[in-house]
PADRENBA-310477 format. One record per residue (C-alpha): residue in three letters; y, x, z. Coordinates in steps of 0.001 Angstrom, whole numbers, padded with zeros to 6 digits, always signed. Each point is the difference from the previous one (the first is absolute). Layout:
! residues N
ALAYXZ;...
! end
This chain:
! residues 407
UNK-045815-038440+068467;UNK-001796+000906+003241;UNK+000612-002609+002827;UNK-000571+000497+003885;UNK-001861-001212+002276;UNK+002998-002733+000861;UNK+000064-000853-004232;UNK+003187+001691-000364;UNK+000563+002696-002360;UNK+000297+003383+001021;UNK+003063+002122-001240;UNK-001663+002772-001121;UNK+001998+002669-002016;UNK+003727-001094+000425;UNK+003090+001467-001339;UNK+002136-001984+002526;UNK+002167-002522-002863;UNK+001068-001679+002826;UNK-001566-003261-000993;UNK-002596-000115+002924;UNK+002544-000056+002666;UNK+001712-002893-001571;UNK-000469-003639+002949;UNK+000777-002899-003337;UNK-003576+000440-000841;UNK-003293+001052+001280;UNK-000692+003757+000295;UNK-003256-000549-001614;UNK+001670-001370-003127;UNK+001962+002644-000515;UNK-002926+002618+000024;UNK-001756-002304-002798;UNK+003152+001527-002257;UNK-000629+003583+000876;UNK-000315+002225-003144;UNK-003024+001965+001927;UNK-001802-003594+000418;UNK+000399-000724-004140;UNK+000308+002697-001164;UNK+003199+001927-002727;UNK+000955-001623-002765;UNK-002725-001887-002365;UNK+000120-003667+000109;UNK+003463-000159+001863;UNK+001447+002088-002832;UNK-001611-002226-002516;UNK+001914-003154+001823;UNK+003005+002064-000365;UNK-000151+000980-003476;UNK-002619-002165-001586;UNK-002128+002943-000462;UNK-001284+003453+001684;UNK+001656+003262-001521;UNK-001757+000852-003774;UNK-002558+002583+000722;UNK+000627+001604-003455;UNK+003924+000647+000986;UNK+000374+003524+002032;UNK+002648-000672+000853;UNK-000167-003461+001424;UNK-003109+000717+001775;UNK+002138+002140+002132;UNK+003313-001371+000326;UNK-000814-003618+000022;UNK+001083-002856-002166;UNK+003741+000104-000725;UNK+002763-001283-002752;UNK+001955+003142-000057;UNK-000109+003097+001565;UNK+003015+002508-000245;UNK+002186+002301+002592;UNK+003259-000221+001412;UNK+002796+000271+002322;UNK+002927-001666+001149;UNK+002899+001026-001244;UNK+001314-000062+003275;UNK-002230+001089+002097;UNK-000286-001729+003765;UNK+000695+002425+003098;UNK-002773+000757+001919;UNK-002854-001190-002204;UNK-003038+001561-000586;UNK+000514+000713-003669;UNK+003417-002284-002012;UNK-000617-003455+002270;UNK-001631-002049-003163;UNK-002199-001909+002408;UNK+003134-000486+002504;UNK+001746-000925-002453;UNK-001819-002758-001943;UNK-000763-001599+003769;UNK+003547-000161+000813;UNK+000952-001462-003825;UNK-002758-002430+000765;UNK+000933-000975+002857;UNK+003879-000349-000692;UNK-000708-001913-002980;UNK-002248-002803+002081;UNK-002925+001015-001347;UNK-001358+000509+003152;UNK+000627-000889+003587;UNK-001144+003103+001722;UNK-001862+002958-000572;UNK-003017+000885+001881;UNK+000359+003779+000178;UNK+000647+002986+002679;UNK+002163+001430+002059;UNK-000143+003514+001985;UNK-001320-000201+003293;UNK+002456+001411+002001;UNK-001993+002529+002347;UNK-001048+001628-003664;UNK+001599+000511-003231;UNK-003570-000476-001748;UNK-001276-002969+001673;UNK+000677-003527-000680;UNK+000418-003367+001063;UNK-000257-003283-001923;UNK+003060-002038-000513;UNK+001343-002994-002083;UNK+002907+000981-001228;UNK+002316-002586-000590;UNK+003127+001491-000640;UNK+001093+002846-002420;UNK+000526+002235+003074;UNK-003695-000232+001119;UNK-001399+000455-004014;UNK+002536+003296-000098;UNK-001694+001456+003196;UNK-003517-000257-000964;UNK+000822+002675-002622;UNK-002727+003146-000053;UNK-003610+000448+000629;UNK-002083-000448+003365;UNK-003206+002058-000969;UNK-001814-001947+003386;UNK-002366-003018+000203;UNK+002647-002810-000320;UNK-000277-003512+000837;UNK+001566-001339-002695;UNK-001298-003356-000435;UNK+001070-001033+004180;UNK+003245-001489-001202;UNK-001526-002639-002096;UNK-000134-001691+003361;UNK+003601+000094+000466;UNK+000549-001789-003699;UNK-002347-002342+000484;UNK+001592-001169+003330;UNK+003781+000145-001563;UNK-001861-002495-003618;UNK+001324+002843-002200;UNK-000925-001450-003503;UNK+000482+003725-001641;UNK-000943+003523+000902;UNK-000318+003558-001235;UNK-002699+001733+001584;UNK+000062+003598-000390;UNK-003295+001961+000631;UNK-002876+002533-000531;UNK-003028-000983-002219;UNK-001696-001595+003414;UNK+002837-002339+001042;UNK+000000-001315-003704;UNK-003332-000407-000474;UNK-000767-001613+003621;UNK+003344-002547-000412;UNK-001685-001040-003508;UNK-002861-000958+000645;UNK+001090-001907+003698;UNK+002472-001822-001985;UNK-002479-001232-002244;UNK-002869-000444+002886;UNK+001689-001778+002702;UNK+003334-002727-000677;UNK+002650+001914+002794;UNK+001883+001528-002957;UNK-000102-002450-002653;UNK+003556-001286-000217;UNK+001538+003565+000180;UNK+000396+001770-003040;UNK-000384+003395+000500;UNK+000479+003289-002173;UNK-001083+003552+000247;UNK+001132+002975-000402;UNK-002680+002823+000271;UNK-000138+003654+001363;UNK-002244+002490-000719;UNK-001942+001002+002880;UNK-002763+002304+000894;UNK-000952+002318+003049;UNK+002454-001606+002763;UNK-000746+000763+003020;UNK-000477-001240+003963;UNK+003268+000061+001743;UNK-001971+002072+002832;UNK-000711+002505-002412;UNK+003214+000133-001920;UNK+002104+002222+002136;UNK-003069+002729+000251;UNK-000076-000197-003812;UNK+003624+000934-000202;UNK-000111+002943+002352;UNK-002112+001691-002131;UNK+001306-000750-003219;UNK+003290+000522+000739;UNK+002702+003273+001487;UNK+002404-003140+001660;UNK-002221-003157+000426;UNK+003237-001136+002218;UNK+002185-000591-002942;UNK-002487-001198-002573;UNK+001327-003466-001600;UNK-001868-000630-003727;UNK-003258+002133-000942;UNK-002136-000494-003420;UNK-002790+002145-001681;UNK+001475+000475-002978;UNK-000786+000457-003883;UNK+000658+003882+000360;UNK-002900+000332+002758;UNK+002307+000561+002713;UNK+000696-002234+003396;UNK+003553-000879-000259;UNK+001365-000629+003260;UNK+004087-000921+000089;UNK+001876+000731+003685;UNK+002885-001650+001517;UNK+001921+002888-001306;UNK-000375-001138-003881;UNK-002690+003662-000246;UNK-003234-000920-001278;UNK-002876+002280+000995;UNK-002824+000508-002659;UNK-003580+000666+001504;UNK-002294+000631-002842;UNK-003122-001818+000700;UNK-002314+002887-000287;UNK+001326+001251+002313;UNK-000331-002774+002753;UNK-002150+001151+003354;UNK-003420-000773-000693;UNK-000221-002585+002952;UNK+002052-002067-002497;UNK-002709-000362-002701;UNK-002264-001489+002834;UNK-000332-003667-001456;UNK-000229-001700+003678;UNK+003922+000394+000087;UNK+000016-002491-001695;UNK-000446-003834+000021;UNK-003274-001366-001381;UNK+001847-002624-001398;UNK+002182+002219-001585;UNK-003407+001990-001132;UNK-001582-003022-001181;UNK+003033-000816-002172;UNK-000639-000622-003598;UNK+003290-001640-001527;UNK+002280+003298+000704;UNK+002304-002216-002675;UNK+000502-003088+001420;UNK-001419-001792-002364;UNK+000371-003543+001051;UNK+003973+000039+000539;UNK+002172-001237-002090;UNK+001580+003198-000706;UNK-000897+003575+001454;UNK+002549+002460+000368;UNK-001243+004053+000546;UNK+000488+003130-000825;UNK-002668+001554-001626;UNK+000321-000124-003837;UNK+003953+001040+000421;UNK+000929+003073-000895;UNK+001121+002187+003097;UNK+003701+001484-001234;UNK+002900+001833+002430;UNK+002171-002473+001298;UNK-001668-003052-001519;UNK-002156-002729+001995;UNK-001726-001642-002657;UNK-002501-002803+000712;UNK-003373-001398-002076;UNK+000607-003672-000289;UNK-003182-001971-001218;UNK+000854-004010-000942;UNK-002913-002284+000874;UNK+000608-003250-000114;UNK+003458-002265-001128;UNK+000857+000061+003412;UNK+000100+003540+000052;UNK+002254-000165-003313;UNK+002335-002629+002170;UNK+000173+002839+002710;UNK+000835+002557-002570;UNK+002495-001824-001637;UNK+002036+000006+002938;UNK+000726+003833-000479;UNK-000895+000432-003545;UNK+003666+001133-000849;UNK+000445+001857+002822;UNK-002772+002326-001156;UNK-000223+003375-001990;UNK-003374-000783-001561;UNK-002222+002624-001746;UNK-003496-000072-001832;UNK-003024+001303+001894;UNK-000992+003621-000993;UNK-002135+002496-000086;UNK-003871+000760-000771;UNK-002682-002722+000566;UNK-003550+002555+000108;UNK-000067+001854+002805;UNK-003878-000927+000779;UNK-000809+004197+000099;UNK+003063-000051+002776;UNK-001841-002458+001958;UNK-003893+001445-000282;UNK+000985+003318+001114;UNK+000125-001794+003529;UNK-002327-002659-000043;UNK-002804+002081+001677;UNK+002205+001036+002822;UNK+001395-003785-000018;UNK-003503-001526+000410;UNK-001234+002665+002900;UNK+002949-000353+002166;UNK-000637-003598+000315;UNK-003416+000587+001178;UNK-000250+000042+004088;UNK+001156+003135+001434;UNK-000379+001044+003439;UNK+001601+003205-000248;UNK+003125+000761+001750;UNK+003133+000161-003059;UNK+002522+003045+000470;UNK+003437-000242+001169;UNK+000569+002356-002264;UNK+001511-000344-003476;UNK-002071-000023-002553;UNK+002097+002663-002035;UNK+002747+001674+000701;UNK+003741-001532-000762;UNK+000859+002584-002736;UNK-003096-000182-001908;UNK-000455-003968+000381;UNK+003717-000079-001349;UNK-000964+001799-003273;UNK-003101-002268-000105;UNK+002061-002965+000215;UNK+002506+001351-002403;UNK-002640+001379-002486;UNK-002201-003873+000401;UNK+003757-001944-000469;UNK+000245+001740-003666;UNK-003752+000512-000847;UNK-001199-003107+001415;UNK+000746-003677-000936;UNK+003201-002087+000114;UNK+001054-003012-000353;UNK-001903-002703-001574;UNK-002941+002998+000767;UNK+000800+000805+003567;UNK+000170-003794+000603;UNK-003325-000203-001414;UNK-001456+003134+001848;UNK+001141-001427+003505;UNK-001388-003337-000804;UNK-003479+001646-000879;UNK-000181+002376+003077;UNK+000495-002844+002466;UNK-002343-001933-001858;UNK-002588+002617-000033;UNK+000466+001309+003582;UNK-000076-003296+001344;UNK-003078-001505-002031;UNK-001575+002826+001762;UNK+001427-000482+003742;UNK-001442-003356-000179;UNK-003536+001309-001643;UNK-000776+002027+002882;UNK+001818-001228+002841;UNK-000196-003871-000630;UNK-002608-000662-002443;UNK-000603-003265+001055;UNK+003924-000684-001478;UNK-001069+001224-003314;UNK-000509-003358-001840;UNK+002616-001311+001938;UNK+003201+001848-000352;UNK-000547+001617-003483;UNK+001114-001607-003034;UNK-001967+000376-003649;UNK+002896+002227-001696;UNK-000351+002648+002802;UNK-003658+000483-000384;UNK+001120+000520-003691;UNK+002285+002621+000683;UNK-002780+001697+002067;UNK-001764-000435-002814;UNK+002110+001833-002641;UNK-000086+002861+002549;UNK-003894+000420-000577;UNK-000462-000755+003979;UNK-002919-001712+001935;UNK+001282-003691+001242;
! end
């Protein structure tokens, strides 16, 4: 870890967890925990699990280690979640039952719908308004401080793949957090974005950025975004202005991401391997650990539960892009379009043709998985090199692998 001239560790590439800004401890400890200090997964997942993911298992080496995997949906679904409210709902059931004392989670800042703010939520009230995503840099991990000044004894923590894997290993590094016992629910999470850049984003995605409230890329290759008025307006992604492909919209922590899964939580909830039906909202919900199976049970009979479908190949799907994948991460000085890319009509037969041609399920799942993968091995090849060693873990260099590419 590079040090200053003072001895102190610099911060580096930060995805702004919130732990930092935390006064119960020393800055400096905190950024010994950062995931871009030690690096994705290996031997923390190994502490978890009592082994790294079996390099002869597809699917494992993608999806992570779990006890079950299926989809699902509440019954009844919650108002105003992002898809039926299973991750609401499990922290609130938690939290009712005693299970926990609070839930470290987020609310919506209230000068944006998108943005966030950290909170502790302590009452059923507070869990019920953290519903829906903030697709911004959060800072997650700042109300730690607040439990650890109120002696909680029990928390749910709910997170992207960097809050997990930073509040792992600082629990285990430093003693702050070692008569709490703490559970975690995890979100999928790639390509958030700077809350300086989030409105411009929005503009030129969207006819009425004003009245956007949920917004997803979704399994049939279109940008879902839902309005205030209950319409949801489908972008395909082809079709996106060109300025959008630019990778420097987005965070390099988000670009240097390599658990897109949350691997280390006790149990992820997503999207990705459901299948994408009128009028439905189901969710991928991947079991980790027995924790995880304690937060399930809390909503187990409340669910409509379904096996995961669909193909598993869809390598050809993937290597039809790889070339393109690898060159756009390369520097590039040139000035991107505001354009769009392709025009609405013919992106929207694109995305319709790709949503019945192209994977789903179980195989868009792992097509999603394998282009972040790929695109970001690459970002960090040729725009942090030195990071390399650091940040990637051994079953993404075998993926690259399987694709025939140069490491």
């Amino acid at each position: 870890m590079p040090e200053n001239k003072t001895g102190t560790i610099e911060k580096g590439i930060c995805s702004s967890c919130g732990l930092c800004s935390i006064q119960e401890w020393p800055m400096h400890e905190s950024i010994r925990s950062c995931v871009f200090k030690n690096g994705w997964l290996g031997k923390r997942e190994k502490k978890l699990f009592g082994r790294e993911r079996k390099p002869d298992n597809p699917e494992e080496m993608r999806f992570g280690i779990t006890l079950e995997r299926f989809t699902a949906q509440l019954e009844k679904p919650l108002p105003g979640a992002q898809w039926s409210g299973i991750v609401t709902a499990m922290a609130r059931k938690a939290f009712e039952s005693g299970l926990v004392d609070g839930v470290v989670t987020l609310h919506r800042s209230e000068d944006n719908h998108f943005f966030s703010r950290p909170v502790l939520a302590m009452t059923t009230e507070d869990i019920d308004a953290s519903r829906g995503n903030k697709p911004v840099l959060s800072p997650v991990l700042r109300s730690l401080e607040t439990a650890v000044r109120k002696k909680l004894k029990s928390i749910l923590v709910i997170g992207a793949a960097c809050h997990i894997h930073i509040l792992r290993d600082f629990r285990e590094r430093f003693a702050y957090l070692e008569d709490m016992d703490i559970y975690t629910i995890g979100i999928p999470c790639v390509d958030n974005v700077q809350r300086n850049r989030f409105n411009w984003i929005l503009e030129r995605m969207s006819r009425s950025p004003g009245t956007a409230c949920h917004m997803e890329f979704m399994q049939d290759f279109r940008i879902h975004i839902r309005h205030t008025s209950g319409r949801t307006e489908k972008i395909p992604f082809f079709s996106l202005p060109e300025e959008l492909s630019n990778p420097e919209i987005f965070p390099v922590a988000c670009m240097g991401c390599f658990d897109y899964l949350n691997s280390l939580s006790d149990i992820t909830v997503g999207y990705l391997a459901a299948r994408l039906l009128p009028d439905q909202n189901r969710q991928w919900v991947l079991v980790r650990t027995k924790k995880g199976q304690q937060l399930l049970d809390f909503v187990n009979d409340e669910l409509e539960r379904y096996r995961e479908e669909g193909e598993w190949e869809c390598k050809k799907f993937i290597e039809k892009n790889t070339g393109q994948i690898i060159e756009s991460m390369k520097e590039q000085k040139a000035a991107y379009s505001p354009d769009r890319k392709i025009p609405l009509l013919i992106g929207h037969i694109l995305s319709w043709m790709l949503s019945r041609s192209g994977p789903k399920g179980i195989g868009f799942a792992h097509y999603s998985v394998d282009f972040h993968l790929i695109r970001h091995y690459y970002y960090i090849k040729y725009r942090y090199p030195e990071q390399l060693t650091v940040l990637v873990p051994r079953h993404v260099r075998s993926i690259i692998q399987e694709y025939g590419l140069p490491l």
